[in-house]
PASEBA-1860 file (N, C-alpha, C; in nm, 3 decimals):
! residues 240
1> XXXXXXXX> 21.267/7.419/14.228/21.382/7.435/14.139/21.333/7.488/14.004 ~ 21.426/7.581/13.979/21.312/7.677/13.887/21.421/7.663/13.722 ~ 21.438/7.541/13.703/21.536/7.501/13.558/21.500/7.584/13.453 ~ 21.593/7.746/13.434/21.588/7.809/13.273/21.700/7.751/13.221 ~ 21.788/7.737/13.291/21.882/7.641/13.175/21.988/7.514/13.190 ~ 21.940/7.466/13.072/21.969/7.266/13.120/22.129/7.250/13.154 ~ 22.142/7.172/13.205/22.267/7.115/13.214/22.268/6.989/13.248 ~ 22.383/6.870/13.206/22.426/6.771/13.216/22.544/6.752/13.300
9> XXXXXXXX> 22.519/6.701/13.426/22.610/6.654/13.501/22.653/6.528/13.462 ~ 22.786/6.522/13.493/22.846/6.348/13.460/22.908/6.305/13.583 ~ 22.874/6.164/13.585/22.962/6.054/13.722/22.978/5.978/13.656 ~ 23.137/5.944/13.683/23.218/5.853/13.647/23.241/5.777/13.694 ~ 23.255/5.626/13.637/23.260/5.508/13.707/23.393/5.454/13.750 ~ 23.374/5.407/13.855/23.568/5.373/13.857/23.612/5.269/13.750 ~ 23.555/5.185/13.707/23.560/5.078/13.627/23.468/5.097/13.489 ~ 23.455/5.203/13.389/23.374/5.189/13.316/23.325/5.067/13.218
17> XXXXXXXX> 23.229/5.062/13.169/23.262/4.897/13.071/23.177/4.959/12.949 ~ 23.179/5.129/12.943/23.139/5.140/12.799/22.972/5.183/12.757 ~ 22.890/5.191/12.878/22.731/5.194/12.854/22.755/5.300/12.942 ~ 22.620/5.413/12.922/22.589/5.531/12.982/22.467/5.557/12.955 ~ 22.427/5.608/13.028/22.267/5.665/13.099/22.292/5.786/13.137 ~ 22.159/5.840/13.013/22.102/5.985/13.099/22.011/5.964/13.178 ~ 21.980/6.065/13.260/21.915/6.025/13.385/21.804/6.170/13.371 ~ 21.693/6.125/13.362/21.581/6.253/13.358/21.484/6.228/13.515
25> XXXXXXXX> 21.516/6.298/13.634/21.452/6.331/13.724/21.301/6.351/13.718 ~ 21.245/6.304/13.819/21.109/6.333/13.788/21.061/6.470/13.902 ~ 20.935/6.510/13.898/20.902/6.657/13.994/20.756/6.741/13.891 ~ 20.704/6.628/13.879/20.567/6.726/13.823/20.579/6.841/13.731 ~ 20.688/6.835/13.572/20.735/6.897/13.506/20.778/7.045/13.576 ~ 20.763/7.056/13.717/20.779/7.193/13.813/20.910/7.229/13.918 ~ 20.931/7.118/13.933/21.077/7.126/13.978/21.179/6.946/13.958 ~ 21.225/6.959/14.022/21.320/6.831/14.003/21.362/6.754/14.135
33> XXXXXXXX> 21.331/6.587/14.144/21.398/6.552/14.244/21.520/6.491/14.204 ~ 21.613/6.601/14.182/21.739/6.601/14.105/21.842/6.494/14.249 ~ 21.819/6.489/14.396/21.928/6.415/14.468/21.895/6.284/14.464 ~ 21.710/6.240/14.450/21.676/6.129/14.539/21.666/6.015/14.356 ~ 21.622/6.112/14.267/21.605/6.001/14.123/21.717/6.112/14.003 ~ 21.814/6.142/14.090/21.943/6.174/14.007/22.050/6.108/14.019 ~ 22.107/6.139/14.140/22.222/6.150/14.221/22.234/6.015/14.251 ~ 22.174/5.972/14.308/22.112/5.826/14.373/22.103/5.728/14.304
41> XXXXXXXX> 22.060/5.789/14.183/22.051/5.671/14.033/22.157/5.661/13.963 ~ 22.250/5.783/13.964/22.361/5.765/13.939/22.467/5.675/13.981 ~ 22.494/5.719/14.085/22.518/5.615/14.205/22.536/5.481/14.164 ~ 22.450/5.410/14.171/22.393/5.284/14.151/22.388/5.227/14.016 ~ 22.411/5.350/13.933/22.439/5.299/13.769/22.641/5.307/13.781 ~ 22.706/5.386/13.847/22.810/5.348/13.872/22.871/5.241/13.946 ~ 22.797/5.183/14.012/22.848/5.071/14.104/22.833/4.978/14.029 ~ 22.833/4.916/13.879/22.744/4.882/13.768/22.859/4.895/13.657
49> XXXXXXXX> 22.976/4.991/13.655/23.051/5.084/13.591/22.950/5.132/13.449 ~ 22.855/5.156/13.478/22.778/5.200/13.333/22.787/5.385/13.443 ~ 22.828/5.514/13.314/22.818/5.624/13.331/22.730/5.668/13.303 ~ 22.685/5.758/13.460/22.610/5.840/13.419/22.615/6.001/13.401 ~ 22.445/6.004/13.337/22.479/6.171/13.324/22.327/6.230/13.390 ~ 22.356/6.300/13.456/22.181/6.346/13.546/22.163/6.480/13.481 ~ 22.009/6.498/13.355/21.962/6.593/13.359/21.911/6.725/13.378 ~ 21.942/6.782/13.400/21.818/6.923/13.448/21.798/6.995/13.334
57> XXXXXXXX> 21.628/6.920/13.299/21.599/7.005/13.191/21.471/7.096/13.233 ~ 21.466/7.203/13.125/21.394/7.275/13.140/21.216/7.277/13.224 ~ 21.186/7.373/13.312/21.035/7.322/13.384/20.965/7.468/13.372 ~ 20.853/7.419/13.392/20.728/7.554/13.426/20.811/7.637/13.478 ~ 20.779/7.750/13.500/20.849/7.856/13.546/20.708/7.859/13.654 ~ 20.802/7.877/13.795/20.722/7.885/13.894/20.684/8.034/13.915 ~ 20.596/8.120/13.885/20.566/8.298/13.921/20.521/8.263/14.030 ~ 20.597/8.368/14.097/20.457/8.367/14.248/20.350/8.460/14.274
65> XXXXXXXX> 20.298/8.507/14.171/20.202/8.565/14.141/20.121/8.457/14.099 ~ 20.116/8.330/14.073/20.055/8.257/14.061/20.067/8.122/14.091 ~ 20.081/8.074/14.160/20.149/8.003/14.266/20.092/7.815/14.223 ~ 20.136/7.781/14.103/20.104/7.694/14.033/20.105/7.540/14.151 ~ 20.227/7.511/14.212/20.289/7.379/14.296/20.148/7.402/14.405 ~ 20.135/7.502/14.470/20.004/7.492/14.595/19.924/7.468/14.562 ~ 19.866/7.498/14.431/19.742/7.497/14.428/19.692/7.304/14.336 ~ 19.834/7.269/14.279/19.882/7.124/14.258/19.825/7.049/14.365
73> XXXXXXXX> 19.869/7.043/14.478/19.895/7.012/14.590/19.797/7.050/14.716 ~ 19.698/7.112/14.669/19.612/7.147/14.779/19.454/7.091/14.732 ~ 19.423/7.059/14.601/19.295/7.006/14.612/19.272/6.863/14.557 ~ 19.198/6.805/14.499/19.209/6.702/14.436/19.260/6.637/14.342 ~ 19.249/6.511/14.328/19.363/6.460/14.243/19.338/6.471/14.092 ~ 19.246/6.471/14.068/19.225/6.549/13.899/19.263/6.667/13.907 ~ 19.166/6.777/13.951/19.224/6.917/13.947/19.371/6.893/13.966 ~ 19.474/6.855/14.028/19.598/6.877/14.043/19.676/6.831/13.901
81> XXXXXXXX> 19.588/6.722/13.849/19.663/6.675/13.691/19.580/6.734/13.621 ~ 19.514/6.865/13.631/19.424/6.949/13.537/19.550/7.071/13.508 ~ 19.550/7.096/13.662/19.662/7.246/13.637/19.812/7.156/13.578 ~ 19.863/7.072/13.613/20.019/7.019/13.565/19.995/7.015/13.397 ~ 19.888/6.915/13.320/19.914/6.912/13.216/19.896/7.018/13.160 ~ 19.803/7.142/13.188/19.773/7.249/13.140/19.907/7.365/13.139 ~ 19.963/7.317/13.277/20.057/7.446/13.292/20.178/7.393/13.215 ~ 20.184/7.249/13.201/20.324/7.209/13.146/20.343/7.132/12.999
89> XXXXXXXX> 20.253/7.176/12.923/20.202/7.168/12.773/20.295/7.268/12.747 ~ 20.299/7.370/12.742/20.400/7.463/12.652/20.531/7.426/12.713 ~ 20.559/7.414/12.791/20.714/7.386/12.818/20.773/7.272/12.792 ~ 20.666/7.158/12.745/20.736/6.977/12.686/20.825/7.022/12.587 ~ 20.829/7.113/12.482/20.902/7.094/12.331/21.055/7.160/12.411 ~ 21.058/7.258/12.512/21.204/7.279/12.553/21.233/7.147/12.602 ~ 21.148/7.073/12.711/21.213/6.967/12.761/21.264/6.811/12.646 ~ 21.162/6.809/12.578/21.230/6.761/12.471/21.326/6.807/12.409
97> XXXXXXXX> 21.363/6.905/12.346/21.491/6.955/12.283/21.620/6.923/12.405 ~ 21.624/6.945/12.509/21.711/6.930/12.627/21.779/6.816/12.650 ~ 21.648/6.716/12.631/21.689/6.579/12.628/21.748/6.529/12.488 ~ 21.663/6.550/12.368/21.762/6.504/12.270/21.919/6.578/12.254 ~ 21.905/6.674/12.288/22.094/6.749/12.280/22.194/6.687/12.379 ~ 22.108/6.643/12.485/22.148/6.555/12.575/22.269/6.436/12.491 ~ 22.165/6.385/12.451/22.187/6.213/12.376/22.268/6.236/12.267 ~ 22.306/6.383/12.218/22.369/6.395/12.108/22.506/6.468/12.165
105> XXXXXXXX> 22.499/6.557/12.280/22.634/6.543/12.334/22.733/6.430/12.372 ~ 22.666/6.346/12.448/22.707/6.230/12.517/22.735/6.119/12.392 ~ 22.662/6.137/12.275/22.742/6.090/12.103/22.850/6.110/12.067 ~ 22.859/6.261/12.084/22.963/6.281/12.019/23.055/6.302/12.131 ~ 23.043/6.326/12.236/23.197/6.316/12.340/23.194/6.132/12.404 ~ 23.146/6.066/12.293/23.169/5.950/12.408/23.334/5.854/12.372 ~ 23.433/5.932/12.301/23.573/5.893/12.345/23.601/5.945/12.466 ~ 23.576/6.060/12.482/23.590/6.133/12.550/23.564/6.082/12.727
113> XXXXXXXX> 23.465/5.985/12.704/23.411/5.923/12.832/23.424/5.797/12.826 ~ 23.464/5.745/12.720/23.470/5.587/12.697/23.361/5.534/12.722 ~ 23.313/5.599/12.660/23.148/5.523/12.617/23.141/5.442/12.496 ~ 23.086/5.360/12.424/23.045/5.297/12.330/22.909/5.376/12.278 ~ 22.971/5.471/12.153/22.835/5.545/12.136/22.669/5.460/12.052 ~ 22.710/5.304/12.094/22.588/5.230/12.075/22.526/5.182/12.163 ~ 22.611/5.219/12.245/22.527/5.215/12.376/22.490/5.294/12.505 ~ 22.417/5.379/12.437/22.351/5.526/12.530/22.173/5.483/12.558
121> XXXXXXXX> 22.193/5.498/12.703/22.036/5.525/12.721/22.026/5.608/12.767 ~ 21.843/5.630/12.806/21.794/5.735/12.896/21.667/5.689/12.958 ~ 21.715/5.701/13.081/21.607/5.662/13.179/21.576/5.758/13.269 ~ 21.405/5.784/13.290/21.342/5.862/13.392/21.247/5.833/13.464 ~ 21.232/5.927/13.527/21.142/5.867/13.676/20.977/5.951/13.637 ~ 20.850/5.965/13.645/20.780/6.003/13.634/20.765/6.090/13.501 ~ 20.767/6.247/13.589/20.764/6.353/13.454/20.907/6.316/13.359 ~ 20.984/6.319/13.386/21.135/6.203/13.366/21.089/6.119/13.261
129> XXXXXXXX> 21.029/6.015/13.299/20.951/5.942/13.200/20.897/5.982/13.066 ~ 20.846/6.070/13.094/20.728/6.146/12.957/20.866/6.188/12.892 ~ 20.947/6.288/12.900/21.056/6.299/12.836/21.156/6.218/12.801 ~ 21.157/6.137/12.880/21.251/5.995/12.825/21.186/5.926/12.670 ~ 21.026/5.877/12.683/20.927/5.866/12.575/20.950/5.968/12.464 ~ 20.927/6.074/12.524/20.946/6.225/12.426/21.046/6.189/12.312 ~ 21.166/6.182/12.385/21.276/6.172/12.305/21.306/6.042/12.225 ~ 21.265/5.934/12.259/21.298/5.786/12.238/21.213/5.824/12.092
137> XXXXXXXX> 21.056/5.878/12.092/20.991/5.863/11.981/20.985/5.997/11.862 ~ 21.095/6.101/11.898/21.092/6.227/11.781/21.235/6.238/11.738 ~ 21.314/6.143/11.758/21.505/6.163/11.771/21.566/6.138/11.633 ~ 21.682/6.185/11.576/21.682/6.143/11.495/21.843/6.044/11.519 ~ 21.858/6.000/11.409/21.959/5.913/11.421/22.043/5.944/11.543 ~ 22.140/6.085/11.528/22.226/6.124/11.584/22.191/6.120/11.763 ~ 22.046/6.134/11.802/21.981/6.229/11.922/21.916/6.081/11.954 ~ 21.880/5.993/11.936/21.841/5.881/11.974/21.886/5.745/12.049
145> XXXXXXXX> 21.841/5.740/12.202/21.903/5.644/12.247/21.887/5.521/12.232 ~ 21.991/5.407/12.246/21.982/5.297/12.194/21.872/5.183/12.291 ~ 21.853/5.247/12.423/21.761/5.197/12.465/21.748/5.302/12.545 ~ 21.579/5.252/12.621/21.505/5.327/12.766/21.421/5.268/12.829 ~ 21.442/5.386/12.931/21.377/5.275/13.104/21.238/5.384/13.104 ~ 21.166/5.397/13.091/21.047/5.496/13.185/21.032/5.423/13.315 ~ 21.062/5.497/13.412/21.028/5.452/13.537/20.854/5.519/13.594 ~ 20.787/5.436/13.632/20.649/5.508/13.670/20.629/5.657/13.567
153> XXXXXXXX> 20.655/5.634/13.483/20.625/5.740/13.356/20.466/5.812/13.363 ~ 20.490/5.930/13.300/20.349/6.005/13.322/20.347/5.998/13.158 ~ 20.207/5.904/13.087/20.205/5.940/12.933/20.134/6.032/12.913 ~ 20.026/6.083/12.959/19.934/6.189/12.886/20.023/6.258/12.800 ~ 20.133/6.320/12.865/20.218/6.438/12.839/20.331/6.399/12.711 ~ 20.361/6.306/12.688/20.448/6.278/12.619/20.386/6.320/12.441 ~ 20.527/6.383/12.385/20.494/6.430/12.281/20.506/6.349/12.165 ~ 20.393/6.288/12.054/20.393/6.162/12.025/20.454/6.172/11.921
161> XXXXXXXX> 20.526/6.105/11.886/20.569/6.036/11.769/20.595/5.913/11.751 ~ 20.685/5.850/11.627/20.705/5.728/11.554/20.759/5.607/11.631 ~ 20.733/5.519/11.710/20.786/5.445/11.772/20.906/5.421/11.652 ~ 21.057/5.421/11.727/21.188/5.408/11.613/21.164/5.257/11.559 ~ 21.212/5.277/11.419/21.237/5.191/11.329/21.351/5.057/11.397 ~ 21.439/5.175/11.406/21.554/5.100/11.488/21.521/5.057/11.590 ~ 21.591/4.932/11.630/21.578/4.829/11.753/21.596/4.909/11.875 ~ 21.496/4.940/11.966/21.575/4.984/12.092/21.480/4.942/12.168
169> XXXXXXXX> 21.527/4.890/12.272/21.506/4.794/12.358/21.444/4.892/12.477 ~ 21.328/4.887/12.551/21.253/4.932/12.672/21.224/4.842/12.754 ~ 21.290/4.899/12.875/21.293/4.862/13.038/21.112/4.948/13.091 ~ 21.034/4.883/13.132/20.928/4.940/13.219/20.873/4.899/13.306 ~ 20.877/5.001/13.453/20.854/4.926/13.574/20.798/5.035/13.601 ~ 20.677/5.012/13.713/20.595/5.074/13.810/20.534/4.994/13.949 ~ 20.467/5.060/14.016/20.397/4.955/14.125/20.220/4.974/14.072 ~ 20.189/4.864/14.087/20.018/4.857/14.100/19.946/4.958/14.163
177> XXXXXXXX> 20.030/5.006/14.328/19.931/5.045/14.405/19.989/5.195/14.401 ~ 20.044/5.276/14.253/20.089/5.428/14.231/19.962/5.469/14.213 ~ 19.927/5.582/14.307/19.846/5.662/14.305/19.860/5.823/14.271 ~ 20.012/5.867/14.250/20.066/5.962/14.194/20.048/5.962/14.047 ~ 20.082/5.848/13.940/20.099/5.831/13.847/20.011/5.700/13.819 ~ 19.899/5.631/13.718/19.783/5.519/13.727/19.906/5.428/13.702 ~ 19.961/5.300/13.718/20.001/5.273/13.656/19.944/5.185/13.499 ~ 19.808/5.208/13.443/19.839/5.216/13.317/19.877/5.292/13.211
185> XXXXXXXX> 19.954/5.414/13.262/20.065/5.465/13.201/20.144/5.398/13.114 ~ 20.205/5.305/13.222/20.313/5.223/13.225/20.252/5.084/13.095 ~ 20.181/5.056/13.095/20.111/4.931/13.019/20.091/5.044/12.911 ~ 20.071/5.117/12.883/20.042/5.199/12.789/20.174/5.228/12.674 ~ 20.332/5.249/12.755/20.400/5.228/12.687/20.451/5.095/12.638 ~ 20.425/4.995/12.734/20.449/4.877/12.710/20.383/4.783/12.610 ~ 20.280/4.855/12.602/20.178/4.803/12.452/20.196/4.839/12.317 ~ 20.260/4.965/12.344/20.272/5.028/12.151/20.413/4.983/12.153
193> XXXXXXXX> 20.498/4.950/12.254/20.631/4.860/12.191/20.598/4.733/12.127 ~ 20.539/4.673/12.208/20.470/4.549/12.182/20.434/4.545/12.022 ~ 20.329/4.643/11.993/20.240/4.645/11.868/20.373/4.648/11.751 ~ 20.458/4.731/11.786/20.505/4.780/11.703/20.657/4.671/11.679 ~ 20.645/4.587/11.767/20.790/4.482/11.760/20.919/4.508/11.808 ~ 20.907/4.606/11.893/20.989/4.604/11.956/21.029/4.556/12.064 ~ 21.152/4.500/12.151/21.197/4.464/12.251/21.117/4.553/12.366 ~ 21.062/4.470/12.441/21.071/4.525/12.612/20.977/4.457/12.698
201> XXXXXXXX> 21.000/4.477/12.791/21.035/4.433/12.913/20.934/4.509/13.005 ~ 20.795/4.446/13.095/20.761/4.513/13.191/20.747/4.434/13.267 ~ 20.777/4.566/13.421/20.790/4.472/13.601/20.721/4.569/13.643 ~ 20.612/4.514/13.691/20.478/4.593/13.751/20.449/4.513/13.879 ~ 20.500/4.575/13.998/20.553/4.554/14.137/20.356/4.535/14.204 ~ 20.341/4.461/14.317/20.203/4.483/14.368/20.190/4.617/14.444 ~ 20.346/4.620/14.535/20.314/4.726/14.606/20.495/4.852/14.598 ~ 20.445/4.963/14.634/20.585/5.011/14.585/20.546/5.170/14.598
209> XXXXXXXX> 20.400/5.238/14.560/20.362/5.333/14.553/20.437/5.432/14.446 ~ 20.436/5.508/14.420/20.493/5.626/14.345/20.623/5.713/14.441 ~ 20.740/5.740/14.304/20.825/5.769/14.383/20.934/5.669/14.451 ~ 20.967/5.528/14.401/21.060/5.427/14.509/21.183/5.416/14.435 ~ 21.190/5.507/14.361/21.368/5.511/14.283/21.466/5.413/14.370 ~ 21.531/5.448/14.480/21.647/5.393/14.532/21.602/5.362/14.685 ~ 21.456/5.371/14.727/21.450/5.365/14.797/21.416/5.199/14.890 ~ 21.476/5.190/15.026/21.435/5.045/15.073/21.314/5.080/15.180
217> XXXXXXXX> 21.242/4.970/15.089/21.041/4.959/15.143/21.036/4.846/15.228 ~ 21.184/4.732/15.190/21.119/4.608/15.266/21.028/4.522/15.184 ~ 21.021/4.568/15.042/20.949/4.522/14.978/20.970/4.462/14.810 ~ 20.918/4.377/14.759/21.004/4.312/14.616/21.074/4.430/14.530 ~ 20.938/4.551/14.524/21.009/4.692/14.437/21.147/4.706/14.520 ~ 21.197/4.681/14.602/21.310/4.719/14.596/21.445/4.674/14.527 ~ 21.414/4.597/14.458/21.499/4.482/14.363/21.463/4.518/14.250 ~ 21.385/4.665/14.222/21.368/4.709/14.066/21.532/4.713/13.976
225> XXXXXXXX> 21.648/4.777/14.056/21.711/4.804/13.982/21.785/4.674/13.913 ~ 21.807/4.551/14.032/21.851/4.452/13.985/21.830/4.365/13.837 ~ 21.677/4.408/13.862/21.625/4.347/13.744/21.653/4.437/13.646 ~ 21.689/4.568/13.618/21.698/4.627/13.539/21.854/4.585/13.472 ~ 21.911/4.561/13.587/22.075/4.535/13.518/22.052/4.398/13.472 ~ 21.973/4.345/13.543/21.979/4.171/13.451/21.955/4.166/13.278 ~ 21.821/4.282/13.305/21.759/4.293/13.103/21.906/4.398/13.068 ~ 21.966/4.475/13.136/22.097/4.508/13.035/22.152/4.459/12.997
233> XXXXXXXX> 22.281/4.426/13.081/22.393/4.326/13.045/22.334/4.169/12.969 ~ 22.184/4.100/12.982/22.167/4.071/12.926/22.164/4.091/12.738 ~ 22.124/4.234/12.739/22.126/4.286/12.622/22.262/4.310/12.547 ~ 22.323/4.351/12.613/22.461/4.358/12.593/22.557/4.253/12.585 ~ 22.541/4.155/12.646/22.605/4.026/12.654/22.669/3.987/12.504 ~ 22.793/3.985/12.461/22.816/3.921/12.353/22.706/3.764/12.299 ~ 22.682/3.782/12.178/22.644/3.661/12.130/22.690/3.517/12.100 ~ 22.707/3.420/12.129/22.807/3.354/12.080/22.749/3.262/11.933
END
C-alpha cells in the first residue's frame, strides 16, 4: 500500500459516550495493515461506543526499481531494521504531520461527532506506535491527544520530543516473546513516562509474539483489549 495521501476514515458507534480514537496501523513504515490493526480495532473500540477514526498516513514510497519490502524480508534481522530505519527516516516528519492534523481535525469537528474534545486518543500498533509517540511528544495544544496506547511500538524511529506538560495518560502493552519489535521498546516508553510523572500503565504479556491486535491465540494477550478499556473508563470515570 503505497500511502501519498492521508486520509481519515470514521466508524461510528451506535451508542456513542463521547471518547474517540485515532487508530495508526502498523506495516514497517512501508505499507499498512490497515483491515487486521484498523478496521478490526475499530470495531472493537465501537462495541465500547468510543469512535473511531483509522489512519492512513503517509509511507516510503515503494520504487520497483528498488525493491525496498524484499530485500526487508529476505535477509537478516538487523539488516532488515538497517534498510526500514534508513529508508523510513525521511518520511517520519510527513507521518508525523498526518497524525497531528489528524488530532486537530477530530478537535475541531468533534460536535460534529459527539465527541468530547477532551477526550481524543491515538493508538497504534508497531510502526503505528512510533507515530502515535511522534505525535503525543511534538503536538501542540490544539494537535495533542489527551491520551495514548503504543501497541508493540517501534522507538528507534520516533521523532523525539518533550514528554507533554499536560497530563496524558499512556496505555502500553507488548508480548515478551516479540521478535518483530524487542519488546524493550515498549519499557522504553514506559520509563520516560514514569521519569517524567506521568500516568501509565504497562501489560507485557509472556507470550503473544508481534502482531496480536484482535487476534485469538488461546492465550492471556488475548484479553489485551479488555484491559485497555478497564485503564479507560477507569480514567474517565467521574470522580466522586
Amino acid at each position: 500500500m503505497d500511502v501519498t495521501e492521508p486520509t481519515l476514515t470514521a466508524f461510528l458507534p451506535a451508542n456513542p459516550n463521547g471518547i474517540a480514537v485515532i487508530i495508526a496501523p502498523g506495516g514497517a513504515f512501508h505499507f499498512l495493515a490497515f483491515k487486521d490493526e484498523g478496521i478490526a480495532v475499530a470495531k472493537r473500540l465501537n462495541e465500547k461506543g468510543i469512535m473511531a477514526f483509522v489512519l492512513k498516513y503517509r509511507l516510503v514510497h515503494e520504487d520497483p526499481a528498488h525493491p525496498y519490502l524484499a530485500k526487508m524480508f529476505s535477509g537478516t534481522f538487523e539488516n532488515a531494521t538497517r534498510i526500514m530505519d534508513s529508508t523510513s527516516a525521511p518520511v517520519l516528519p510527513l507521518m508525523l504531520q498526518d497524525g497531528l492534523t489528524a488530532v486537530k481535525f477530530v478537535r475541531e469537528n468533534a460536535a460534529k461527532y459527539k465527541i468530547d474534545p477532551t477526550k481524543i486518543g491515538f493508538m497504534g500498533f508497531s510502526a503505528g506506535g512510533t507515530v502515535t509517540m511522534s505525535v503525543v511528544c511534538n503536538a501542540t495544544d490544539e494537535s495533542r491527544p489527551n491520551f495514548a496506547a503504543p501497541i508493540y511500538g517501534y522507538e528507534p524511529l520516533v521523532i523525539r520530543g518533550e514528554v507533554p506538560t499536560a497530563r496524558t495518560p499512556l496505555f502500553v502493552c507488548a508480548a515478551s516473546d516479540d521478535v518483530g519489535v524487542q519488546p524493550s521498546n515498549s519499557i522504553q516508553f514506559y520509563s520516560r513516562w514514569l521519569e517524567a510523572k506521568q500516568p501509565v500503565e504497562l501489560h507485557m504479556y509472556a507470550k503473544g509474539g508481534h502482531g496480536f491486535h484482535t487476534k485469538k491465540q488461546n492465550l492471556a494477550v488475548d484479553t489485551w483489549f479488555e484491559r485497555f478499556f478497564d485503564w479507560l473508563f477507569l480514567e474517565y470515570t467521574p470522580k466522586k
